[in-house]
C-alpha positions in Angstrom: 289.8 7.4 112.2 290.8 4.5 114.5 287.1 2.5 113.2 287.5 3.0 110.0 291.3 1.7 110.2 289.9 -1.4 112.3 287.0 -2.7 109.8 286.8 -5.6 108.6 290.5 -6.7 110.5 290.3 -9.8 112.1 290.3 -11.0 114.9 287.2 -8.3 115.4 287.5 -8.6 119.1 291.2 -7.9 119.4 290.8 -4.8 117.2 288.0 -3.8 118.9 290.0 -3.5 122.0 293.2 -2.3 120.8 290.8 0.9 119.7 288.9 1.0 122.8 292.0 1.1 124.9 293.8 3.2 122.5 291.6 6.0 123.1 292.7 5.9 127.0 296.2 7.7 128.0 298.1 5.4 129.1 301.8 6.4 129.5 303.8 4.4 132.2 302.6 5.9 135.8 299.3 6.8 134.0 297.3 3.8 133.9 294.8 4.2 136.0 292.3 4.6 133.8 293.3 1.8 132.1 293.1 -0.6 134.5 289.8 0.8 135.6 288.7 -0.3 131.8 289.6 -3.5 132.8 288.2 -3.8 135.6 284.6 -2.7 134.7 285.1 -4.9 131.4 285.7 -7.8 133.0 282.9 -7.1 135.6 280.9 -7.1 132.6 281.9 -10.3 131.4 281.2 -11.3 134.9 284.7 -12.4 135.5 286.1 -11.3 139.1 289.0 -9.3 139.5 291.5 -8.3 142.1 294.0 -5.3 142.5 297.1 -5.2 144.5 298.4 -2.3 146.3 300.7 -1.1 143.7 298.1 -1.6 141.3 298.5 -4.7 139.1 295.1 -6.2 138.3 294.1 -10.1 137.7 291.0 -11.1 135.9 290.1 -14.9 136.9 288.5 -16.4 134.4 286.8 -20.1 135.7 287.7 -23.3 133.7 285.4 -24.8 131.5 282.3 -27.4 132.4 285.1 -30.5 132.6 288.8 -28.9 132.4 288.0 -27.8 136.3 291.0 -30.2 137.7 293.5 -28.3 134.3 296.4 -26.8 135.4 296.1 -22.4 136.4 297.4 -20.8 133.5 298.7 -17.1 134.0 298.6 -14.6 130.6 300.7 -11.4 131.0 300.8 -8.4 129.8 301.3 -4.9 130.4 299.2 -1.9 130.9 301.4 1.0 130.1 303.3 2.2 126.9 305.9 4.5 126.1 305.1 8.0 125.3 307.1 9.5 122.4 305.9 12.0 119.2 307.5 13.7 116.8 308.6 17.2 117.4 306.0 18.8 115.4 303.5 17.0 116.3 300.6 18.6 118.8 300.0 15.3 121.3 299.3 15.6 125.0 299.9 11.9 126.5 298.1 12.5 129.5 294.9 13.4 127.8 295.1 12.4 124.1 294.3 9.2 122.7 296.5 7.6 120.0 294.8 8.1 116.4 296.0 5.5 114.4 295.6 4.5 110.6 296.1 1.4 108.4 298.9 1.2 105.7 299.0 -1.8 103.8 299.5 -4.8 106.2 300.2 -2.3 109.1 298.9 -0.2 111.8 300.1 2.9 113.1 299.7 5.6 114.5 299.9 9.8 113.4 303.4 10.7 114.5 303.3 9.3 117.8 304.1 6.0 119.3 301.3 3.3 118.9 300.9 1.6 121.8 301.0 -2.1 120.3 303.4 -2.4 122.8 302.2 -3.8 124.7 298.7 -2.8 123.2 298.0 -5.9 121.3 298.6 -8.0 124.2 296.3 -6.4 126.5 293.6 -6.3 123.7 294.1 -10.0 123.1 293.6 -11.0 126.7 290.5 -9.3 127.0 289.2 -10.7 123.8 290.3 -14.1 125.2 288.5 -13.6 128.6 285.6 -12.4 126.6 285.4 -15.6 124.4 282.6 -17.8 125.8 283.3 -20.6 122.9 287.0 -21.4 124.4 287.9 -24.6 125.9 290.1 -24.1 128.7 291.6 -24.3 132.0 291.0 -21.9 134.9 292.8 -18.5 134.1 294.3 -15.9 135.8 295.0 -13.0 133.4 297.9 -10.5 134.5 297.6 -6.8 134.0 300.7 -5.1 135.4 302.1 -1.7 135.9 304.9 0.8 135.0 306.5 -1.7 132.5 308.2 0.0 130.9 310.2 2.8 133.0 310.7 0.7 136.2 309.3 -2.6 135.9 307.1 -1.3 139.1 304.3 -4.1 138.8 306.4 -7.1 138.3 308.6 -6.2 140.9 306.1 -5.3 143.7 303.6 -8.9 143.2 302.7 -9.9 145.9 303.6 -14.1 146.8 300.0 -15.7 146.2 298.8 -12.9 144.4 298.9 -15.4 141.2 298.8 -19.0 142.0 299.0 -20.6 138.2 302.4 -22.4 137.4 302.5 -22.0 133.8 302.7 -18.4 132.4 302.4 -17.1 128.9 303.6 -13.6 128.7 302.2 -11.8 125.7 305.3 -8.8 125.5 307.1 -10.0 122.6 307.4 -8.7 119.1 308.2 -11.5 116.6 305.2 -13.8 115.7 306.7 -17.1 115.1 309.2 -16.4 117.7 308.9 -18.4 121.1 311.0 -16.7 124.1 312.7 -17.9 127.2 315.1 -15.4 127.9 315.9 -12.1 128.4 318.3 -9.6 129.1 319.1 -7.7 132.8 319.2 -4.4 132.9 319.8 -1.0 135.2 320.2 2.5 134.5 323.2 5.0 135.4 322.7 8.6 135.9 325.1 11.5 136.3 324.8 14.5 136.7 328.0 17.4 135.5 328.1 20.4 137.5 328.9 23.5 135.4 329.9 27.1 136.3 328.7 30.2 133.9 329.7 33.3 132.9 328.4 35.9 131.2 328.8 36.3 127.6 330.2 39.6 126.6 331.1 41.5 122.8 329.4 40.7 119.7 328.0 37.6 119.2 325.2 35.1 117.5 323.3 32.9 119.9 322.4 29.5 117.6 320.1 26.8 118.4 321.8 23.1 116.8 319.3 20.7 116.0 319.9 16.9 115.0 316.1 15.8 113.6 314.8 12.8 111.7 316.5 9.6 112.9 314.9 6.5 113.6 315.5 5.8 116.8 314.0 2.5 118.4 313.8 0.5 121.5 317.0 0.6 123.0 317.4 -3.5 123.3 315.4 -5.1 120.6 317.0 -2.4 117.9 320.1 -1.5 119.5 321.8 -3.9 117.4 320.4 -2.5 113.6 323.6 0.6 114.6 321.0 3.3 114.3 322.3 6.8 114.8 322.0 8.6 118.5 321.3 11.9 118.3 322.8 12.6 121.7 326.0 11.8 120.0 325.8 13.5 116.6 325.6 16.7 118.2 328.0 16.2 120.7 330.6 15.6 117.4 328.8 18.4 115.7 329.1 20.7 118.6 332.9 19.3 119.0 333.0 20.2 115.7 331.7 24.0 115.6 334.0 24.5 118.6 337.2 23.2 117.0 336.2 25.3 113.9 335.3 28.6 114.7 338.1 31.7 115.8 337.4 32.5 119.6 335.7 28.9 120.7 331.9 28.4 121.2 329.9 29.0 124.3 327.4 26.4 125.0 324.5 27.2 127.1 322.0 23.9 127.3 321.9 20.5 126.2 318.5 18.8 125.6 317.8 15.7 123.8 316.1 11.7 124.3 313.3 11.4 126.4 313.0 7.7 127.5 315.9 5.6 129.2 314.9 2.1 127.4 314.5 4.5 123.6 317.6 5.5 121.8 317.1 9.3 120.9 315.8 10.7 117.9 316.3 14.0 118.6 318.7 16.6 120.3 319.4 20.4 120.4 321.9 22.6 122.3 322.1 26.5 122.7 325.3 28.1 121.8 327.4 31.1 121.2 329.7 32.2 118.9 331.5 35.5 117.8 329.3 37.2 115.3 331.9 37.1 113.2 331.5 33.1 112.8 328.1 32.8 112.1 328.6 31.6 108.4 331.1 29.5 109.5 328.7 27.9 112.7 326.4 27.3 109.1 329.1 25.9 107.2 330.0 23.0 109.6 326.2 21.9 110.6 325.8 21.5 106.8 329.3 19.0 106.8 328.4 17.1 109.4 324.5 16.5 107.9 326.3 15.1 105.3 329.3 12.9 107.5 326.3 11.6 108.9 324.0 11.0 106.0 327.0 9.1 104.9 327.9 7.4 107.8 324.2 6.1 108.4 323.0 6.0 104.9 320.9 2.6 105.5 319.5 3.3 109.1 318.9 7.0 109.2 319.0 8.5 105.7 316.6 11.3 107.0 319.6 12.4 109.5 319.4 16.4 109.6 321.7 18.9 111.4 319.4 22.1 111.7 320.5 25.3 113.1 318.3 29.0 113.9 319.1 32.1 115.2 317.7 32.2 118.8 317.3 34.5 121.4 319.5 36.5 123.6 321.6 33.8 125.5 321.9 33.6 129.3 325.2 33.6 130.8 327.0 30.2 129.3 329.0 27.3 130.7 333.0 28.1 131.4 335.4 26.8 129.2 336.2 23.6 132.2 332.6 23.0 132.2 332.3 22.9 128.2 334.9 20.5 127.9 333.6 18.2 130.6 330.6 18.0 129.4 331.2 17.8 125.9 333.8 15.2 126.2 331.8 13.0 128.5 329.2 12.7 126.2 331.8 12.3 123.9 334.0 9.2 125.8 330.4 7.6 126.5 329.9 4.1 125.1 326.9 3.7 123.6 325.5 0.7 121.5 326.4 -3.3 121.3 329.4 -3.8 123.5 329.3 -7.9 123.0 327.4 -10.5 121.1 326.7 -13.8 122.8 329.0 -16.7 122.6 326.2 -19.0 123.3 322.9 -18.0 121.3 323.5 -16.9 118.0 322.7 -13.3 117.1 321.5 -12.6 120.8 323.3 -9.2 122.0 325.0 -10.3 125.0 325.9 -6.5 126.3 324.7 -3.4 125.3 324.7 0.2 126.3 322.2 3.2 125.4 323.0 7.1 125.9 319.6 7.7 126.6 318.8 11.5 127.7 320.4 14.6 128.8 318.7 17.8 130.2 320.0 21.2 131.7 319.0 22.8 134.5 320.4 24.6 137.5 322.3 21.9 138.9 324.1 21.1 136.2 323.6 18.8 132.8 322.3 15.5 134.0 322.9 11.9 131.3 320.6 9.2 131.7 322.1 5.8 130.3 321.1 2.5 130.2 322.9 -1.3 130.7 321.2 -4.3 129.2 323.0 -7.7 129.6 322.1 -11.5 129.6 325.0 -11.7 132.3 325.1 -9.9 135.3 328.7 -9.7 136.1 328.5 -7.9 132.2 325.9 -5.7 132.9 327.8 -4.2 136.1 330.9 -4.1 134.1 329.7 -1.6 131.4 327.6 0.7 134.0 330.7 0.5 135.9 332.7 1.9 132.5 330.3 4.6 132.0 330.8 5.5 135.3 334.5 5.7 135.0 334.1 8.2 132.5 331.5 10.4 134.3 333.8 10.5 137.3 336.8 12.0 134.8 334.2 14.3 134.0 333.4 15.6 138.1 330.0 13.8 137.7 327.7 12.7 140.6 326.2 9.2 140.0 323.2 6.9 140.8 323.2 3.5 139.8 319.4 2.1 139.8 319.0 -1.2 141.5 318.1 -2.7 138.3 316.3 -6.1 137.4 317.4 -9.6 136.9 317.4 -11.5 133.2 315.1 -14.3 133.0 317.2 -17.4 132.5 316.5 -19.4 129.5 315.3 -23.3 130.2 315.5 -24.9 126.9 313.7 -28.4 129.0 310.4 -26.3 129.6 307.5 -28.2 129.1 305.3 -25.4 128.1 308.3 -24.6 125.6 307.7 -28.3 124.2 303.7 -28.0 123.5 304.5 -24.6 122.6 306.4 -25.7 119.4 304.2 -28.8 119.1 301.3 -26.8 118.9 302.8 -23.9 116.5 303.8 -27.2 114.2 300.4 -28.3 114.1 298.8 -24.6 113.4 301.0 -23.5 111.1 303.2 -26.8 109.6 306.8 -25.1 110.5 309.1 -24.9 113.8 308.7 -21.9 115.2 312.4 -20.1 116.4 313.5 -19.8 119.9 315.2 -17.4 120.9 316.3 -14.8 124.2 315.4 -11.4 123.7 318.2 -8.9 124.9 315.5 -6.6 126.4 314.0 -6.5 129.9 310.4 -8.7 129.8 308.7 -9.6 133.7 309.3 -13.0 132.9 312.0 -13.4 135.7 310.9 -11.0 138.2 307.7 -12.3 138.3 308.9 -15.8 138.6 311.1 -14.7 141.4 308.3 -12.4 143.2 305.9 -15.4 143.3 308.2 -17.9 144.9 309.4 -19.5 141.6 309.1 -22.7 139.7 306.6 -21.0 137.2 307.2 -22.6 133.7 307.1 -19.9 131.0 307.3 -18.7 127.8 307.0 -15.3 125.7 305.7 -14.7 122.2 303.3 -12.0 120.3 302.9 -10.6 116.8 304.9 -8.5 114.8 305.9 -5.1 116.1 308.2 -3.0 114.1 309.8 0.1 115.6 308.4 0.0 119.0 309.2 2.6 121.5 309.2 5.3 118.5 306.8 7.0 116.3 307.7 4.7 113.7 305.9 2.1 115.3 303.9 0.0 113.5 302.1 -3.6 113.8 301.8 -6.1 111.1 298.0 -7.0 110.7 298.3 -10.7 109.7 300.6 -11.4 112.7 298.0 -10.2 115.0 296.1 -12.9 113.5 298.8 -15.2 113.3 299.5 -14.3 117.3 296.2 -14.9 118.7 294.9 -18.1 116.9 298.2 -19.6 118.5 297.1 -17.7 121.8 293.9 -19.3 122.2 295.0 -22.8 121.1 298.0 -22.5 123.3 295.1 -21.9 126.5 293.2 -25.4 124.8 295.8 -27.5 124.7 297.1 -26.8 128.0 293.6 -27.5 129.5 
């Protein structure tokens, strides 16, 4: 499936490589194989390589007959991608490749995420490594780690591991777009105790499932409003509990799986008098359609499912319902402020990300994304206000910085100059308000690395809606390899 979607696409090498890699897991902590791909391809380009400790890989590619005394340039990317599949979808990410299929001008993949993120860049690299006809400057080309759950590579290089001054990180998702900042960010998890009891008389034991939203990456799409399941059926459980004659028992909350994706899906467990079974019915099916109003543009496929399910253990006390519930509830989630400075850049944002149930309690995973840092404590410092209302214990992750924007780069200037003379218009520049290596690596190395970000056109990233537009991939790289000439 994957050849037959690739043929004829151009550039061949590039497609050739997003296939070949496609076909390796590659979820964040499971790249190994990956980078051993890389490795063993660029060994038989007869490039050299070297791997540091936590496992970030750089390909040195020697500079042309002539351009020896060119400036080092450093291309970036990441290894991993994010792991997310429809429901009913049969996709194991630690052993399945991602089958993908053309539509139209795009490329995407069967109901899972497609790995252009960032697939296309590490596919583009290698093809650029591999391209014997270039003129250009000695290279050093950056494979890193764990983007995407931790930022693990960035933050673990090693001073001298790359010695090139000018970086080009290939991560972004707008072709035509050059970046030069970025967003901060941390997570804050907490975790609710509960108490249970058993549930005695006559009852119904429901599963309540909110299904087909959109989703997205929680910083580049947090701003399009899209619906969060985690909070649809928090109001729809709010709502079944307000509605029905002796109050409903909940049992377990399960929903999002990624802290940087805003969830598509979520389900609880409840329990109602058997009596109120109709009723439990009756509201689902009023807030499908509050919410299929309320998000008629960005999710119209919004769905409030329930079943019967089995035979319910003993469920959460009536304290530990209303903690939870209201938590979840009181929890800010999407933009919190636009900047004042860059126009439509999110400034501050905030992403109810996951919750799960389990012995200790129901534990929320949310995530902080700001251009500021003082802004980016403050709204991990609100959720965790709220949490503490609720009798939550908290973590705080240490976070990473933003990378701050230098609108006097040099590399910025020949970067428009040479997008001007490719494709006769000014290409935008922009910040992205979502977490790139940019900074970190900057920082890691010893700083004073001049850089910019830029890449083709990724819609949907971080869901299975994902999909990549085909001419930008052109588009991307043409301006990727003339980028690497003119700089030599």
């Amino acid at each position: 499936m994957n050849e037959e979607a690739i043929n004829g696409l151009k550039p061949e090498r590039v497609w050739f490589y997003f296939s070949e890699i496609s076909a390796i897991p590659r979820g964040s902590k499971n790249e190994k194989a990956v980078l051993e791909y890389i490795k063993k391809t660029a060994a038989a380009m007869g490039l050299k390589s070297k791997q540091d400790k936590v496992g970030n890989v750089v390909v040195m590619k020697p500079a042309s007959q002539g351009k020896e005394q060119s400036p080092t340039v450093v291309l970036q990317v990441h290894t991993d991608m994010v792991c997310e599949k429809n429901r009913d979808v049969q996709h194991d990410f630690l052993k399945d490749g991602i089958k993908f299929h053309r539509e139209g001008n795009f490329i995407k993949a069967d109901g899972t995420t497609l790995g252009s993120d960032d697939g296309i860049g590490v596919a583009s690299l290698l093809a650029l490594l591999e391209d014997k006809s270039l003129v250009h400057g000695p290279i050093e080309g950056l494979f890193t780690i764990d983007e995407e759950t931790g930022l693990t590579g960035a933050n673990h290089i090693e001073p001298g591991f790359i010695t090139g001054k000018i970086m080009m990180n290939l991560d972004s998702e707008e072709e035509g777009v050059l970046y030069i900042g970025c967003a901060g960010g941390l997570d804050t998890t907490m975790t609710i105790p509960v108490k249970r009891k058993a549930v005695a008389g006559k009852v119904s034991v429901f599963t309540v499932m909110v299904r087909g939203l959109k989703g997205g990456h929680s910083g580049v799409d947090i701003h399009l409003g899209r619906a969060n399941a985690l909070k649809l059926l928090t109001r729809t459980l709010m709502a079944i509990d307000s509605g029905t004659k002796m109050k409903m028992k909940l049992v377990s909350l399960e929903g999002g799986s990624k802290h940087n994706a805003i969830p598509r899906e979520a389900e609880a467990t409840i329990v109602v008098p058997a009596a109120d079974e109709a009723k439990v019915r009756e509201i689902a099916a009023e807030c499908e359609a509050t919410f299929k109003n309320a998000f008629a543009t960005t999710d119209p496929d919004a769905k409030v499912l329930v079943e019967k399910a089995k035979k319910a253990k003993p469920a959460f006390d009536d304290k530990s319902k209303a903690a939870v519930l209201d938590a979840l509830n009181g929890f800010p989630h999407g933009v919190i402020r636009m900047s004042s400075d860059i126009p439509d850049l999110v400034e501050t944002s905030t992403n109810v990300a996951v919750m799960k149930t389990s012995a200790a309690g129901v534990t929320i995973v949310t995530s902080q994304r700001s251009s500021i840092e003082s802004e980016k404590d403050m709204i991990a410092a609100q959720v965790a206000s709220v949490a503490k209302l609720a009798g939550a214990r908290i973590k705080v992750s240490d976070g990473y910085p933003g990378w701050q924007p230098n609108v006097g780069s040099a590399v910025l200037a020949k970067g428009k100059n040479v997008y001007r003379s490719l494709y006769g218009k000014e290409p935008a520049v922009k910040a992205i308000h979502a977490g790139l290596e940019c900074g970190i690596i900057n920082d890691r190395v010893g700083g004073g690395v001049d850089t910019i970000s830029f890449g083709p056109t990724i819609i949907g990233p971080h869901s299975p809606d994902e999909h990549v537009a085909i001419d930008s991939v052109e588009k991307f790289y043409n301006y990727l390899a003339e980028m690497v000439k003119s700089l030599a």
